[in-house]
C-alpha positions as CSV (number, residue, x, y, z in Angstrom):
1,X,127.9,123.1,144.8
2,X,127.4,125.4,147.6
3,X,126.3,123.4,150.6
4,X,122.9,124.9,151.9
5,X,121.1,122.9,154.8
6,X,116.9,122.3,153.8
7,X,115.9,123.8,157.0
8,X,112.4,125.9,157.1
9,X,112.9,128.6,158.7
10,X,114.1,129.6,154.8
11,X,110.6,129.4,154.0
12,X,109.4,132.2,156.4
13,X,113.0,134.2,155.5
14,X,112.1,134.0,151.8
15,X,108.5,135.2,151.7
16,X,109.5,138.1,154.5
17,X,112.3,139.4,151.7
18,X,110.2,139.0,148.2
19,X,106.5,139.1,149.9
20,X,106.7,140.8,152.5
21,X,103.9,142.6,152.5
22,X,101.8,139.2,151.8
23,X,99.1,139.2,154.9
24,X,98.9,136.2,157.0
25,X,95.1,136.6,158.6
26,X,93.4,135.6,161.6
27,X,89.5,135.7,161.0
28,X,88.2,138.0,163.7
29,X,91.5,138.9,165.1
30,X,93.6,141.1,162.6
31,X,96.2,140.5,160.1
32,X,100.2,141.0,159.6
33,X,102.8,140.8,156.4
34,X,105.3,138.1,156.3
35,X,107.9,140.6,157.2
36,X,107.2,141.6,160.1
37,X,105.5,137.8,161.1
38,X,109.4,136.6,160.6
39,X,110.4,139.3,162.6
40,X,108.3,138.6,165.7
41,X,109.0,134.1,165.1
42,X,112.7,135.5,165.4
43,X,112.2,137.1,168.4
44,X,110.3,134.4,169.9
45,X,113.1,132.4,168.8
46,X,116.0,134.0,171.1
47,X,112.9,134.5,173.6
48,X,113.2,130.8,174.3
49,X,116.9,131.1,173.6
50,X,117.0,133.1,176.7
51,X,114.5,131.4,179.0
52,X,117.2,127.9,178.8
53,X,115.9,126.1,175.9
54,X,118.6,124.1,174.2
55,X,118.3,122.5,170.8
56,X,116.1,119.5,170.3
57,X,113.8,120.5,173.3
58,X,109.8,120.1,172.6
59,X,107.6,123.1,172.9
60,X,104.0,122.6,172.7
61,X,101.2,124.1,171.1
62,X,97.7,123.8,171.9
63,X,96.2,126.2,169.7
64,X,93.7,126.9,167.0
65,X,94.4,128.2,163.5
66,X,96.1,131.9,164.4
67,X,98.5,134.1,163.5
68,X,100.5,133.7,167.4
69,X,99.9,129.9,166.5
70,X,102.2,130.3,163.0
71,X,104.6,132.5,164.9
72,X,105.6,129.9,167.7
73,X,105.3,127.1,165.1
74,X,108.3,128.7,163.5
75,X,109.9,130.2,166.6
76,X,110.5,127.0,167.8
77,X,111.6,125.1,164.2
78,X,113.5,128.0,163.0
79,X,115.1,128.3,166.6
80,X,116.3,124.9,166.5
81,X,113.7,122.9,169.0
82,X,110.5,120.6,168.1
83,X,107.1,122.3,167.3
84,X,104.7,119.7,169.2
85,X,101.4,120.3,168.2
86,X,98.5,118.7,170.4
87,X,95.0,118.8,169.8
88,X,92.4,120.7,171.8
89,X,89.9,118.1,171.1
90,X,91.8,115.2,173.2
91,X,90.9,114.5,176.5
92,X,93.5,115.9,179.4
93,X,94.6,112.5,179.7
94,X,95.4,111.9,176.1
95,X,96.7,115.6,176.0
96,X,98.9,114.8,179.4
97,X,100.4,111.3,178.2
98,X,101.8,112.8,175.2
99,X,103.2,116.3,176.6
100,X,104.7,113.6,179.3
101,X,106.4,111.7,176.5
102,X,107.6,114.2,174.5
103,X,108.7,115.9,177.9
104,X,107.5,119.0,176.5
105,X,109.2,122.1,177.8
106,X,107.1,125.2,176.8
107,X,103.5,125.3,176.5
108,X,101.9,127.8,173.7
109,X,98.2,128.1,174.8
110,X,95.2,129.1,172.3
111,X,92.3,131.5,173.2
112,X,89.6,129.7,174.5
113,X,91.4,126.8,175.7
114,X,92.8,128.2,179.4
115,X,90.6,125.9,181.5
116,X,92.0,122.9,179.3
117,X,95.2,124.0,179.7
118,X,95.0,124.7,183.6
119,X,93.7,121.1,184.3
120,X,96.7,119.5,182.3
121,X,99.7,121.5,183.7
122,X,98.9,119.8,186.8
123,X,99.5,116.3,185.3
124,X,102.8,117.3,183.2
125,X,105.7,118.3,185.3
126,X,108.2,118.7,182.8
127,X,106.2,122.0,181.4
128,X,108.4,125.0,182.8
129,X,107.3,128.0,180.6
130,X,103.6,128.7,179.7
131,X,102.7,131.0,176.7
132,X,99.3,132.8,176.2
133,X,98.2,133.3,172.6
134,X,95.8,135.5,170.8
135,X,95.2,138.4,172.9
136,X,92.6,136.4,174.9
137,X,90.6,138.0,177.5
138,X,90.9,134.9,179.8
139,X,93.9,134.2,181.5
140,X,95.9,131.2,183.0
141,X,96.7,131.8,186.8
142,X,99.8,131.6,188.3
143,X,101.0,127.9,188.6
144,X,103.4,126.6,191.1
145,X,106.6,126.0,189.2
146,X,105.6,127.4,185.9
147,X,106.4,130.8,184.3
148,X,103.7,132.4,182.9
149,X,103.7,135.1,179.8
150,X,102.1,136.3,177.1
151,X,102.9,136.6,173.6
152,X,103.8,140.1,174.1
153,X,105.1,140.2,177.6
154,X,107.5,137.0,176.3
155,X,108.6,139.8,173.6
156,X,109.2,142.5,176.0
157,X,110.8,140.6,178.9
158,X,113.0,138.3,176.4
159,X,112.7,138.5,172.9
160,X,116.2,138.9,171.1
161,X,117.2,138.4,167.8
162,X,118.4,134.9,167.1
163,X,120.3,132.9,164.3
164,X,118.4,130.9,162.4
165,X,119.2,127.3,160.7
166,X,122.3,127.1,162.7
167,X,121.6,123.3,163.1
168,X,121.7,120.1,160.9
169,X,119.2,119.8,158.1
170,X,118.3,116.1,160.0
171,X,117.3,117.9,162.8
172,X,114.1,117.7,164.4
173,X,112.0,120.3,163.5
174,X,108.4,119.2,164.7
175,X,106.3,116.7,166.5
176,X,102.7,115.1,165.7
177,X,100.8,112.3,167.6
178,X,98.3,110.3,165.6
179,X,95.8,108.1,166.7
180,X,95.6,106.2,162.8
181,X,97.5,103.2,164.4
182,X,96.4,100.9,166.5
183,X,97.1,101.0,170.4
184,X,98.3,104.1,172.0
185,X,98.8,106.8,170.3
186,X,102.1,106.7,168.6
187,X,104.2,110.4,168.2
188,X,106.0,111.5,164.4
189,X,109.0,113.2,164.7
190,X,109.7,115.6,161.4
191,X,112.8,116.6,160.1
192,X,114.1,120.1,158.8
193,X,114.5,118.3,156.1
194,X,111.5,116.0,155.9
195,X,109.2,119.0,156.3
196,X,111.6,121.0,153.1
197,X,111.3,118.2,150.8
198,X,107.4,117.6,151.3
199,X,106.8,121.5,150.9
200,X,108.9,120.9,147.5
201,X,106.7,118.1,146.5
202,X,103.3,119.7,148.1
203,X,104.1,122.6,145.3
204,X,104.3,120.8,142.4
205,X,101.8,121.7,139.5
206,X,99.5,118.5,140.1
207,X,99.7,119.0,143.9
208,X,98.9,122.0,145.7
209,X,100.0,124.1,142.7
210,X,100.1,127.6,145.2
211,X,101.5,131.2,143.7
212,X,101.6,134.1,144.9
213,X,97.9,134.8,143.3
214,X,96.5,132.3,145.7
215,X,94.4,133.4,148.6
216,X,94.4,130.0,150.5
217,X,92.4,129.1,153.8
218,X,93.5,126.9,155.7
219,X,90.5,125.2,157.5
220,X,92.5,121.8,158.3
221,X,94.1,122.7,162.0
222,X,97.4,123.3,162.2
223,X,97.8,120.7,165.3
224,X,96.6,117.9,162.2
225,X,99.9,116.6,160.8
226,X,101.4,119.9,160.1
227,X,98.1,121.4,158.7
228,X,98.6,119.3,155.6
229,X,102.2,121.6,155.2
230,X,100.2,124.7,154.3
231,X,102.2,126.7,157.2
232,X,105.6,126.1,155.1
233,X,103.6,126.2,151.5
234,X,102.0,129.4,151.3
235,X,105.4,131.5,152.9
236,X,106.9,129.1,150.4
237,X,105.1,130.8,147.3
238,X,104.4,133.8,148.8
239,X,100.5,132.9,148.8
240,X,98.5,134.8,151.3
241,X,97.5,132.9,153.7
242,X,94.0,133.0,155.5
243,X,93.7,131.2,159.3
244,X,89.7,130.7,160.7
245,X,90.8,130.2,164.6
246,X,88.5,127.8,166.2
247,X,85.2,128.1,163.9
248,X,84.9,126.5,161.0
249,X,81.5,126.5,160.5
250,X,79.5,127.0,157.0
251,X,78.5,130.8,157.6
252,X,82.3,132.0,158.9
253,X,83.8,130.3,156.2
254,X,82.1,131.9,153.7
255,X,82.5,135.3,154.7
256,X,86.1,134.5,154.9
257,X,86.3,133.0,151.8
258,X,84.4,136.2,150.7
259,X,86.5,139.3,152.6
260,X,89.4,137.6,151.7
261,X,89.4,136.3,148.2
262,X,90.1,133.1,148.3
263,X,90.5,130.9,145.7
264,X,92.2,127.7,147.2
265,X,91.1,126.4,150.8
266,X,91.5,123.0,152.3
267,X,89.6,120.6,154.8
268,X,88.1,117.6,155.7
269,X,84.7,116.7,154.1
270,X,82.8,117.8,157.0
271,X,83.8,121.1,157.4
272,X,82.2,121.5,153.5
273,X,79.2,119.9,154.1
274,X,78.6,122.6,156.6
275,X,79.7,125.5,154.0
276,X,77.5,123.9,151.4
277,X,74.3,123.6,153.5
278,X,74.3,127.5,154.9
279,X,74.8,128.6,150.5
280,X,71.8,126.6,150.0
281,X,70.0,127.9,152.7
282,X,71.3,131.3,152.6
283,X,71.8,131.8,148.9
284,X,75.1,133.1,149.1
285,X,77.6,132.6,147.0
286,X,81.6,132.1,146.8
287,X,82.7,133.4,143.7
288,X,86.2,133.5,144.2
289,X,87.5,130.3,145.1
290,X,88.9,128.4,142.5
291,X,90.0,125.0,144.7
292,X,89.3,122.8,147.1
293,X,91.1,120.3,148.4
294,X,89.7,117.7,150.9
295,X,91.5,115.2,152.2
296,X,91.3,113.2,156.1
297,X,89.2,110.5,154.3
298,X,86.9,109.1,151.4
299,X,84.9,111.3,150.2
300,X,81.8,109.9,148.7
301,X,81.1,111.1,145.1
302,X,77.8,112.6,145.9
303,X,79.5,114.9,147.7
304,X,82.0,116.0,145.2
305,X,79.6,116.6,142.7
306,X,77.6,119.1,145.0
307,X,80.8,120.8,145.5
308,X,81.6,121.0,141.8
309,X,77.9,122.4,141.0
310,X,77.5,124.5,144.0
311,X,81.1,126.1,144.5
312,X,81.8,126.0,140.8
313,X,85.2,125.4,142.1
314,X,87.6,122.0,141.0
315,X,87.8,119.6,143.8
316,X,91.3,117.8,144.8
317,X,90.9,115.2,146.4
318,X,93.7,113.6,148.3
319,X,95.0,111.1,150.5
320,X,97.7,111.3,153.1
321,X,98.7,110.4,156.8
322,X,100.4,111.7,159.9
323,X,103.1,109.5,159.4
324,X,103.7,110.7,155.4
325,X,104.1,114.7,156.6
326,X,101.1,114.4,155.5
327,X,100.8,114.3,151.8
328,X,100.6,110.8,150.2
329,X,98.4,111.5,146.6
330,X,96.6,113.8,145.2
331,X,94.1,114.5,142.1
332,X,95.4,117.5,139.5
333,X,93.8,120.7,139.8
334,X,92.4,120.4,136.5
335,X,90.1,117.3,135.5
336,X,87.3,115.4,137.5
337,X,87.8,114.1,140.9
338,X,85.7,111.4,140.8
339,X,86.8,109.9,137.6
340,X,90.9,110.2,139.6
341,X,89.7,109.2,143.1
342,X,92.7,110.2,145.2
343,X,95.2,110.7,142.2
344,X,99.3,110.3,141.8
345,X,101.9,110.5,144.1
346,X,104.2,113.5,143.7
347,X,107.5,112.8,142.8
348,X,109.4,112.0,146.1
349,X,107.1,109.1,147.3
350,X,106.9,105.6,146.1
351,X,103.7,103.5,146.5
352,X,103.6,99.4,146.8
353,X,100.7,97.2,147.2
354,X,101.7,93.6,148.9
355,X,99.5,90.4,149.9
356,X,98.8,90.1,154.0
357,X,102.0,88.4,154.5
358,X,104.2,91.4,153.2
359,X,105.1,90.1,150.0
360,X,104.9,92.2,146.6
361,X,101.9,91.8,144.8
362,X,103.7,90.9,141.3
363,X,100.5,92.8,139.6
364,X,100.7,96.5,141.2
365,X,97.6,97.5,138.9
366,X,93.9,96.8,139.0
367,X,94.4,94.9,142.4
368,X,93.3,95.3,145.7
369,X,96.4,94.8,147.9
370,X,98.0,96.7,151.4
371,X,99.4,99.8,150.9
372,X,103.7,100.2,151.8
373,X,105.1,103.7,150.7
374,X,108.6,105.0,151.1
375,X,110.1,108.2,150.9
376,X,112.1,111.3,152.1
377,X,109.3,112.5,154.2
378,X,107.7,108.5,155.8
379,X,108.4,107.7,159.0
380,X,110.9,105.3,159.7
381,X,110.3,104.6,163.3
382,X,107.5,106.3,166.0
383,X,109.2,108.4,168.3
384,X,111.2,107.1,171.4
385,X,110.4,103.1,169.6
386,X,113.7,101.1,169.1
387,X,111.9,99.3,166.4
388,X,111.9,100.3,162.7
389,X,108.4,100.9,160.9
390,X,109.5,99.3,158.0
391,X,109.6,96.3,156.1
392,X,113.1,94.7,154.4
393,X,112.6,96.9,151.5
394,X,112.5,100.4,153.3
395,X,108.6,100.9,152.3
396,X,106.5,101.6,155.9
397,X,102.6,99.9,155.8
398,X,100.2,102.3,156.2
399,X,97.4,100.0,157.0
400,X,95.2,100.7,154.3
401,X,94.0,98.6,151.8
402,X,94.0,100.1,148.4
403,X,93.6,99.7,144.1
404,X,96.0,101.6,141.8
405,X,94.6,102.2,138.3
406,X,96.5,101.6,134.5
407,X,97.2,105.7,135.4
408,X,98.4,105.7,138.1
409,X,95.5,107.0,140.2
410,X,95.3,105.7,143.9
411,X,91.9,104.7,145.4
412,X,92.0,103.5,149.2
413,X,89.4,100.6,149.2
414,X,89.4,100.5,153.4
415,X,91.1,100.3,156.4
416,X,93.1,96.4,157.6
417,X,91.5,97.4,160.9
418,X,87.8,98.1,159.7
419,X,87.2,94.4,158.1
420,X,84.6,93.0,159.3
421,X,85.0,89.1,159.5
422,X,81.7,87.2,158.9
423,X,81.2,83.5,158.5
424,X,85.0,83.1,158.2
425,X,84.8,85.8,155.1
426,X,85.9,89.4,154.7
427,X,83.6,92.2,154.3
428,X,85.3,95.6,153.1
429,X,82.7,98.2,154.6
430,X,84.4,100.8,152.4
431,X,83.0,99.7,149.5
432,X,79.5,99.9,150.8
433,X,80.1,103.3,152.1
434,X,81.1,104.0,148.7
435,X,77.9,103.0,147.4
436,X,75.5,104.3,149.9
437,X,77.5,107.9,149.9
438,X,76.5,107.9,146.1
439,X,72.7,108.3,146.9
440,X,70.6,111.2,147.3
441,X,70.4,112.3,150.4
442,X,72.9,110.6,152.1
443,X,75.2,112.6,154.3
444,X,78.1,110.7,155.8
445,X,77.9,107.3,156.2
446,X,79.6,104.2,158.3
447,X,79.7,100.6,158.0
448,X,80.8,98.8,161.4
449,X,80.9,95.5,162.7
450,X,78.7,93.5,165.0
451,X,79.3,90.6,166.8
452,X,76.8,87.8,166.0
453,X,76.2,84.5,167.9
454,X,76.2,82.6,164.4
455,X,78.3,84.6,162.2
456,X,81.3,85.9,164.3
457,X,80.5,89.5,162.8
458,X,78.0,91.4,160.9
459,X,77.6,94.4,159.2
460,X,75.0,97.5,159.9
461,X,74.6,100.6,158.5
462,X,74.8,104.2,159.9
463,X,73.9,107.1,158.0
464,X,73.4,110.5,158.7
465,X,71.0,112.6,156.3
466,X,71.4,115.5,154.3
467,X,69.5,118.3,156.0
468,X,66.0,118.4,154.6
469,X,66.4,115.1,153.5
470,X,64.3,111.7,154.8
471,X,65.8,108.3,153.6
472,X,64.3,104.9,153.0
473,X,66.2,102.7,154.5
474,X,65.2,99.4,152.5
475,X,66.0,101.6,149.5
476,X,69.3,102.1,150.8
477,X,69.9,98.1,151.5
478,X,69.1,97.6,147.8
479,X,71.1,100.1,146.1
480,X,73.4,97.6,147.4
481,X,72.1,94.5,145.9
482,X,73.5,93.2,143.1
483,X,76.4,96.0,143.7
484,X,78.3,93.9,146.7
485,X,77.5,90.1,147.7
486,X,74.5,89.2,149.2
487,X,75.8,88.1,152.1
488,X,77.5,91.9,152.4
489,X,74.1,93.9,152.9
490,X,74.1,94.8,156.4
491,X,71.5,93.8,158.9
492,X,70.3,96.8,159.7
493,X,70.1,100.2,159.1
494,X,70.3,102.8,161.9
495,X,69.8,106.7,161.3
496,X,71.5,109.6,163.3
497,X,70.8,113.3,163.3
498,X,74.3,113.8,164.2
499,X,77.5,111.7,163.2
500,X,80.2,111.4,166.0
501,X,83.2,112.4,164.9
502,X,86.6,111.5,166.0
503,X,89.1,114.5,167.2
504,X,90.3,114.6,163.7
505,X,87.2,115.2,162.1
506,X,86.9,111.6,160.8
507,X,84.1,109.6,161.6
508,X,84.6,108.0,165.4
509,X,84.1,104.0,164.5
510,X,85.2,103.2,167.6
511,X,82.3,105.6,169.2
512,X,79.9,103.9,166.7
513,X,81.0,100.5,167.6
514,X,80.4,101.1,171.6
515,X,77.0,102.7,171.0
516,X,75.4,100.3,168.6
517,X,77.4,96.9,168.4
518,X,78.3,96.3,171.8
519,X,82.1,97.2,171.7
């Protein structure tokens, strides 16, 4: 057989030659056809060529969801250096000990996020090249020891045709930091051909399932684990592929979803809370979306029924981690979420459930157990650690603590690192989420721990309300009783207007804890 390296840039090369004129779109800032999208990446490509850049170097991104974003991700991937996305939502000092680590090379910056930017090249001396995105009307000032272009003056002043894929399929293609471990956070370097084989598997029929029919927004950022591998899926299958920039709120969603036909988009739970409360109050309707799938964490099932009536569109949900590319499970895109909670893997990935000493459960089904996985496209070790992520057999833990079904179907039951330890006993607080997210009225919800004199721990409740909506608290303490042990129900009940969410859209536990148990 003919050898033929899984390398990504293939991706972009095959939707520019047999959808070309696909449209990649920016909300609010204009759109452009695969073809001539892979002819700019290229450019880009021999841009940095030219500059000094050697293979393996970093080039950071801090960026929103844009066209110049998608162009530098695969400028630097298909030109043989690491894509390292950061997020815009981290503090400089986060931002600056991972640019330092990575010894990031070329900054890409995102409109809006200059002032960021200007504060953190002065902590990262590594940065030689700076590169302004999207046309902004701000700019970045000269800085001492740092080149500074735009996207276009980059183009004119140095972009050249380059070769792509002239490198090893196990080359590193991109770069992600997650903060799901515990301590620092800990970097994931992809492969070329990692980031192939979980496009392959992303594809499948009871995965993403894109053609080139879809219309698919992409409201999960692109600095989040490779936006879910949407960026490699959608050139992949020729979908067209639709990019909010920085708003993801209810009311620009839905006129994106409405301008630009879409019929599969993808996000974390909050971002459709917000699109479902401005239909209701609003009226407006999204008639041509087809799919969602949500993902980032559990979503309760009174939320998924609201989408299911109010969307008329089949929810996926899903479960995944940095450290998996991202994609772990999914649900079909035909049946009921609820009844598959996070669904199958996809062939590709194996699943294991072991006791808290590592050993295989001997039952795998209908027991609650800690989640290993293994696969083409798991981490085997963080970047820069000498130590392997793995266990004996090859399978990495990913720190959840989860139920697999007589199906198949995965449900993660909680997080190792969320127990809460009362009276010498364990107390899963994603099972009372579960249970309080079922309930009228109840937005998001969040169980946390509180140290007690007596006890060691106990649990309270935090719940944010549905707009419109006014909740009982005592009712919500005993929808849990007979549901959870006694000694489970929480000790109090505390109501916010606003839940704090972490930089990845997730609910901040750790905020929670230092507000209201004393962390």
């Amino acid at each position: 057989m003919q050898p033929y390296a899984l390398t990504i840039d293939k991706f972009l090369d095959h939707a520019a030659k047999w959808w070309g004129d696909r449209e990649i779109v920016t909300a609010g800032a204009g759109r452009v056809g695969y073809e001539t999208l892979r002819q700019r990446s290229n450019r880009l490509s021999g841009a940095l060529t030219r500059l000094g850049l050697c293979t393996g170097d970093r080039v950071g991104t801090l960026a929103w969801n844009t066209q110049h974003h998608l162009e530098i991700y695969y400028a630097a991937m298909g030109g043989g250096f690491v894509c390292h996305t950061l997020n815009p939502r981290l503090t400089v000092a986060h931002l600056a000990a991972m640019v330092n680590e990575a010894e990031d090379r070329v900054l890409a910056v995102g409109a809006g996020l200059e002032d960021s930017a200007q504060t953190l090249l002065q902590h990262c001396p590594s940065i030689e090249v700076v590169v302004q995105l999207d046309d902004s009307p701000a700019s970045l000032h000269m800085i001492a020891g740092k080149r500074v272009f735009t996207v276009e003056t980059l183009l004119a002043s140095y972009g050249a045709e380059a070769r792509w894929g002239d490198f090893s399929e196990d080359a590193p293609a991109g770069l992600c930091y997650t903060s799901g471990t515990t301590g620092a956070p800990k970097g994931v370097l992809y492969t070329h051909r990692s980031n192939y084989l979980h496009t392959l598997r992303a594809l499948q029929a009871d995965a993403f399932a894109l053609t080139a029919a879809d219309s698919v927004l992409v409201a999960v950022p692109m600095f989040h684990a490779n936006g879910w591998g949407f960026p490699f899926a959608a050139p992949a299958a020729g979908a067209k592929l639709v990019l909010p920039g920085r708003q993801t709120d209810g009311a620009w969603l839905a006129t994106l979803i409405r301008d630009e036909g879409v019929t599969v988009a993808a996000g974390v739970q909050t971002v459709w809370q917000g699109l479902l409360d401005y239909l209701d109050a609003t009226g407006a309707d999204v008639p041509t979306l087809e799919r969602v799938i949500i993902g980032g964490s559990t979503c309760p099932d009174a939320l998924i029924e609201r989408m299911e009536k109010r969307l008329c569109a089949r929810v996926q949900t899903s479960w995944g981690m940095t450290e998996l590319s991202p994609l772990g499970t999914i649900a079909p895109a035909r049946g009921r979420a609820r009844a598959i909670a996070s669904g199958r893997p996809s062939v590709g990935l194996d699943l294991k459930l072991t006791d808290a000493a590592g050993a295989t459960l001997p039952r795998q089904r209908n027991v609650t157990g800690h989640l290993k996985v293994k696969g083409a496209s798991v981490v085997d070790r963080y970047f820069k650690a000498q130590a392997e992520a793995l266990d004996a057999e090859g399978y990495f833990d990913t720190g959840d603590l989860a139920t697999i079904d007589d199906a198949g179907n995965l449900t993660i039951s909680g997080r190792t690192k969320d127990l809460i330890k009362s009276g010498g006993e364990w107390i899963n607080p994603a099972e009372i989420e579960a249970i309080v997210g079922r309930l009228p009225g109840v937005g998001l919800v969040a169980v946390i721990g509180r140290n007690d004199p007596k006890w060691g721990e106990r649990p309270i409740l935090v719940v944010e309300p549905q707009k419109c909506h006014t909740l009982n608290e005592r009712a919500l303490l005993d929808a849990l009783r007979g549901n959870v042990a006694d000694w489970w129900i929480p000790d109090q009940v505390i109501q916010v207007a606003h839940m704090p969410l972490a930089p990845t859209g997730k609910i901040d536990k750790n905020r929670l804890r230092t507000e209201y148990a004393g962390a």
